[in-house]
VMD Tcl script that draws the C-alpha trace (Angstrom):
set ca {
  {0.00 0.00 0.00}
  {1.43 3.36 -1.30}
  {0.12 5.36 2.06}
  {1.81 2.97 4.30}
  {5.75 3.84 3.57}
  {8.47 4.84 6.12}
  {8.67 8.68 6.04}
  {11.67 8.76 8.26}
  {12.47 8.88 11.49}
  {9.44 10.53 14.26}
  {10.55 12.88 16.67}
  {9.57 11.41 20.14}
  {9.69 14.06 21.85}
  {6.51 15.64 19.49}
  {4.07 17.08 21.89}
  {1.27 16.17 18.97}
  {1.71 12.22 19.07}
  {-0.76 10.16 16.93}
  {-3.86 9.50 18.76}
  {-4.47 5.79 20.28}
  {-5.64 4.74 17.15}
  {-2.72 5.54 15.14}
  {-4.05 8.15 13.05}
  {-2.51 12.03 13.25}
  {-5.62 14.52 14.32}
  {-4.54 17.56 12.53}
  {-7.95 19.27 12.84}
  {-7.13 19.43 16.77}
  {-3.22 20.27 15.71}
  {-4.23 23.37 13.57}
  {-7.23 24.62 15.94}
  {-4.29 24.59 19.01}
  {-1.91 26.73 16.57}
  {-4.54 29.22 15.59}
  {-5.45 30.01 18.72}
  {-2.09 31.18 19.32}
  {-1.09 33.04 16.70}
  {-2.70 36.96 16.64}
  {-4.78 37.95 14.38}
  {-5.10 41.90 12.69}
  {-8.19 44.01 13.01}
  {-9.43 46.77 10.69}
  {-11.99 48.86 10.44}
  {-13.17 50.08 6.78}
  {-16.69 52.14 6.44}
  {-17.28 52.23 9.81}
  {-17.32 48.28 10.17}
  {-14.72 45.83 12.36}
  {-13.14 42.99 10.16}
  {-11.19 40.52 11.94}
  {-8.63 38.84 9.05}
  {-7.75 35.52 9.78}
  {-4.83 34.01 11.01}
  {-2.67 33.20 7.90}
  {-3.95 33.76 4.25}
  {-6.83 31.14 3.28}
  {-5.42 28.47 0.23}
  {-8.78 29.54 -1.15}
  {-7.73 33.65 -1.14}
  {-3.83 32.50 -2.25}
  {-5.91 30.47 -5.76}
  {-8.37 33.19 -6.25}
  {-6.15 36.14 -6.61}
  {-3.44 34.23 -9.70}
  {-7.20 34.19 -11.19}
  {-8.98 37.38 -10.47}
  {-5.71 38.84 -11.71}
  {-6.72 38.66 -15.80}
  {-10.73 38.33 -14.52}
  {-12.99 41.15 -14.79}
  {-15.72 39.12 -13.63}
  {-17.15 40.83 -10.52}
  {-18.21 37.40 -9.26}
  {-14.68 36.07 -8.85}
  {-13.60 39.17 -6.56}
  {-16.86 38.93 -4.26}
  {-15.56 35.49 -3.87}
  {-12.33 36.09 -2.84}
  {-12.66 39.26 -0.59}
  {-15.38 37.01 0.79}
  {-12.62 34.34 2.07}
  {-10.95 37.24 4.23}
  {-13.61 39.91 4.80}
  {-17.28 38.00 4.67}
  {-20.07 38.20 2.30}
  {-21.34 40.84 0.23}
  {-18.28 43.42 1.34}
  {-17.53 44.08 -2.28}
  {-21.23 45.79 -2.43}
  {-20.72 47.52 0.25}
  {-17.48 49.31 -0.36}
  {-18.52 49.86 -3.70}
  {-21.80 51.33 -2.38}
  {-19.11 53.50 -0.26}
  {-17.23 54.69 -3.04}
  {-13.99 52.61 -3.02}
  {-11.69 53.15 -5.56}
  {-10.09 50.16 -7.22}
  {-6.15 51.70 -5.94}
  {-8.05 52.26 -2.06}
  {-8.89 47.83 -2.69}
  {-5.70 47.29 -3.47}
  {-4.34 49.25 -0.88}
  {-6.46 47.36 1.49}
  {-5.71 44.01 -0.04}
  {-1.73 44.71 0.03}
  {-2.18 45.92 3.86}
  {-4.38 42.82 4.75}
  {-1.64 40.22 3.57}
  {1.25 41.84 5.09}
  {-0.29 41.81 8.37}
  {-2.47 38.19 7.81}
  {1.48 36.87 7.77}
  {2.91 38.82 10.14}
  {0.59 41.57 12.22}
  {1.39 45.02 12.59}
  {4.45 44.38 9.50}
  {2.39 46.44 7.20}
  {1.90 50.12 7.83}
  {-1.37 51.51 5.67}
  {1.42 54.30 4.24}
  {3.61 51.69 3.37}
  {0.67 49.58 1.68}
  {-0.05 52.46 -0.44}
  {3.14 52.58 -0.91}
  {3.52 49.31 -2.20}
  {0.47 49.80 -4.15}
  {1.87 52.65 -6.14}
  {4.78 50.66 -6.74}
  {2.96 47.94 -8.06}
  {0.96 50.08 -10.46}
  {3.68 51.96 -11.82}
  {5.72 48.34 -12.30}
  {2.11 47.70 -14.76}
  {2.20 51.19 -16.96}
  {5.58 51.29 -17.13}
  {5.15 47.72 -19.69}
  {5.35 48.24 -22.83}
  {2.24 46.80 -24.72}
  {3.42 45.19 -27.71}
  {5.97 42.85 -28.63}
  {7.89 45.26 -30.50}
  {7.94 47.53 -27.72}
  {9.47 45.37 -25.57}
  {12.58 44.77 -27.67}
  {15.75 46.43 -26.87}
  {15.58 49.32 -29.01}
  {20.19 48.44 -28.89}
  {19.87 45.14 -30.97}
  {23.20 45.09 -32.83}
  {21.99 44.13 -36.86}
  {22.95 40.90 -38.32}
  {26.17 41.83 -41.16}
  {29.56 42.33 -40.78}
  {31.34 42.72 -37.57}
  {34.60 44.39 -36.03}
  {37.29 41.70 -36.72}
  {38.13 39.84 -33.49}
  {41.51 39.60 -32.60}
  {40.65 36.05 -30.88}
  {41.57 36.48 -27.36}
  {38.55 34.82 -25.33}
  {36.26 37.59 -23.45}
}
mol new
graphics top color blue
foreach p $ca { graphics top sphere $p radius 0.5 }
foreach p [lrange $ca 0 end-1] q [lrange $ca 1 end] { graphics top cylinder $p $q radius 0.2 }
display resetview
């Protein structure tokens, strides 16, 4: 049986032992190290958000695809995973700005990871960064090509020393 192979030697000392039945009881495992680690709180339209304690697998996959979506649907879905429900409606219905999200979004990761890393300046900061790092792109292919290409023809003769 494939799930039955030696994975190495087990630290004895392991304060999270299998239970009597053998089997490992992560569920309790990751409830015991949540409960330790802090967790950021903001406040955004007069509303608390508590984030959670490290950056959902669900948030992590939705952003590579929200990235190239402009499907509304897929960023209620994943501002849902860190904020709740419907909280895309209601900034919008506040007047959030798509660089104010992102500001929030850059801020809300930094301190998911590591609370009170991120300073809101420096997430705007970071924002701004990010945005300029997108127009500053060229948008073609031709564009993008290093306007210093040396043309194909003769050369300078080499004097054959290695370089």
């Amino acid at each position: 049986m494939s799930g039955d192979r030696d994975t190495g030697p087990v630290d004895q000392d392991d304060a999270q032992q299998p239970a009597a039945d053998g089997a490992a009881d992560f569920d309790a495992f990751f409830a015991e190290e949540a409960a330790a680690r802090p967790r950021q709180r903001l406040t955004l339209y007069g509303r608390d958000y508590l984030l959670p304690d490290s950056l959902p697998l669900l948030f992590t996959l939705q952003m590579e695809r929200v990235q190239d979506s402009s499907d509304p649907a897929d960023v209620r879905r994943m501002l849902a995973t860190l904020y709740g429900a419907d909280v895309l409606d209601l900034w919008a219905e506040q007047g959030m700005t798509d660089r104010q999200l992102g500001v929030v979004l850059i801020w809300s990761a930094g301190n998911i990871r590591k609370p009170g890393s991120v300073t809101m300046r420096r997430a705007a900061e970071l924002y701004a960064e990010q945005d300029a790092g997108k127009a500053a792109a060229p948008a073609n292919r031709a564009a993008r090509r290093t306007p210093a290409r040396k043309k194909k023809g003769k050369t300078a003769p080499r004097s054959g020393a290695r370089s």
